[in-house]
N, C-alpha and C positions, 0 to 999 in steps of 0.2 A: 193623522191624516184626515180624520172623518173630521177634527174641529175645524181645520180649515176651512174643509166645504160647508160645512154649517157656515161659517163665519160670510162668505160670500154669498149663500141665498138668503141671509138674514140682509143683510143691504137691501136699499132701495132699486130696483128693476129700475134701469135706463131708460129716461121718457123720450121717444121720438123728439126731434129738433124741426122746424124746418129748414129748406137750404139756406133761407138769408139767413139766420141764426148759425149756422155750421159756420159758414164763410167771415161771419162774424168775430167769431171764437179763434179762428186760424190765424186771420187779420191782427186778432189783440194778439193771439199769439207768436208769431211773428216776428208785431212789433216789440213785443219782452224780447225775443232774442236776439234781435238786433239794435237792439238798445244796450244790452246787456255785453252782449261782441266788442259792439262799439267800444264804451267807456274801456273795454279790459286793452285792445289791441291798440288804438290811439293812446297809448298813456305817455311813450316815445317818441309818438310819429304826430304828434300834433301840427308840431310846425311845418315838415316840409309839406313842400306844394307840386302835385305830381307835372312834369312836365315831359312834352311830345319827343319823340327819338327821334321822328325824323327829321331828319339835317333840313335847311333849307340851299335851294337851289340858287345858283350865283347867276345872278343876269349878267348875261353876254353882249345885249343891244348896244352899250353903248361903245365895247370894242367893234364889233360888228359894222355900227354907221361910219366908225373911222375916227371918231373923236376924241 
């Protein structure tokens, strides 16, 4: 148990970041895992193309005007 803790204050002390560097870091990281989702879950589903449920509605005007 005690090498462990040795082993961790032997590391380098975590240097402050600023926040545009933090949000940096999340951003790349992120993009790795949605890059990475991507490729795994489209490997199937490439080709369909998602399309709308809802039905379209049937014009009535031209029973309506009598025609």
């Amino acid at each position: 148990m005690s090498e462990i803790n040795q082993s961790n204050t032997n590391e380098e002390p975590k240097k402050k970041i600023s926040l545009q560097e933090a949000m940096k870091l999340q951003l790349e990281n992120k993009k790795n895992k949605a890059a990475a989702g991507n490729s795994a879950s489209n490997s199937g589903q490439a080709a369909k193309k998602m399309q709308s449920q809802q039905t379209k509605k049937v014009s009535n005007s031209r029973r309506k005007m009598g025609v």
